[in-house]
N, C-alpha and C positions, 0 to 999 in steps of 0.2 A: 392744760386748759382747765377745764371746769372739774369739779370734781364731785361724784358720784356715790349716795352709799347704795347699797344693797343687800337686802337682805336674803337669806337661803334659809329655807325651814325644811325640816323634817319633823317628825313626830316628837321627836326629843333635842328638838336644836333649833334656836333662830340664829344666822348669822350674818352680820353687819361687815362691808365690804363697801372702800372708797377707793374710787375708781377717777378718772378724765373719763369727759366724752369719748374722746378720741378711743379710750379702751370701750368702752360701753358700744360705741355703734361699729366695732370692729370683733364684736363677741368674745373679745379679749380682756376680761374682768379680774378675773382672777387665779391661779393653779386649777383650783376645784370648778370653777364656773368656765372652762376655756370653749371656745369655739361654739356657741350657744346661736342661737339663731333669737333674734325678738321678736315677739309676735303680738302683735294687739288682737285679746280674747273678741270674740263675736258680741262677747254682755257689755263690752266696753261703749259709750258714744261716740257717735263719729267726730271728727277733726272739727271744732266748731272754733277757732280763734281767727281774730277778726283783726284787720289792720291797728285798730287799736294796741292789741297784745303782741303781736309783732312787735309795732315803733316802743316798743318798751323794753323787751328783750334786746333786743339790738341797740338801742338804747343804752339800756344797763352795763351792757358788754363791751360799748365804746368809750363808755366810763370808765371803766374797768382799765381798759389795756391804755387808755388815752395818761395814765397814771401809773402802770403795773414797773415793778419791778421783783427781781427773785425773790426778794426779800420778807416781800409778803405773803400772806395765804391766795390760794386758789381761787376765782371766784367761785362763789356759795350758790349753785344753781335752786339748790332745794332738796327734798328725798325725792328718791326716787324706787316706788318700791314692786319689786320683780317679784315672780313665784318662778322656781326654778320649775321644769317640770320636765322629762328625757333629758331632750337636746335643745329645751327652749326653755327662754325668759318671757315669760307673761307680763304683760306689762300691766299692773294693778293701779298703778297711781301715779301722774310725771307722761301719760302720755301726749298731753296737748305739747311739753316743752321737748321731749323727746321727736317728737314728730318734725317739730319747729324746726329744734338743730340739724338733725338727717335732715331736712330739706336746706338748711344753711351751707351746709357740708358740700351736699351735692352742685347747688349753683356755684357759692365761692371756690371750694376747692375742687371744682371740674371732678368729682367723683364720677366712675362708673355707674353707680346703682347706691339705692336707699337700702339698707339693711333692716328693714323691716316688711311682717311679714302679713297681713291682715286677715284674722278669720271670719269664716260666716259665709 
């Protein structure tokens, strides 16, 4: 599906990491980043996207598959960018479209639960 980077910092290291949604909202990123929990920081704003931003992303993405074949790249959702931090991914920047698709996820594909984790 879509595809994801992410970055991982420590003190002496930032690292870039491209992923699918599908790995991203299953906390299955990557070897070093596995089983991660996301969590939207408490400093973050809340979910403010409006039927507008919806019919766009969905939009986009009916373009997308309405034309996809293997042949080409991924679609290009945007960065998306995490602070790793224990056992979680903070979600720094890409939360309104992160939010979007877990709730996509969940009504289309009859998921159990939103993988995300809200502080504050």
């Amino acid at each position: 599906m879509e595809e994801v980077a992410i970055l991982h910092t420590t003190k002496k290291e930032v690292t870039v990491v491209s992923c699918t949604v599908k790995q991203l909202l299953s906390g299955k990123i990557a070897e070093n980043i596995n089983n991660a929990q996301l969590k939207i920081p408490e400093y973050q704003r809340p979910y403010v996207w409006q039927k507008k931003q919806l019919a766009k992303l969905v939009s986009d993405l009916n373009a997308f598959y309405e034309n996809y074949s293997k042949e080409q790249p991924l679609y290009y959702l945007g960065s998306i960018i995490l602070h790793k931090h224990n056992k979680s991914l903070n979600i720094i920047d890409g939360q309104q479209r992160v939010i979007t698709l877990a709730l996509l996820d969940y009504f289309v594909n009859n998921v159990t639960s939103v993988p995300l984790k809200l502080e504050g």
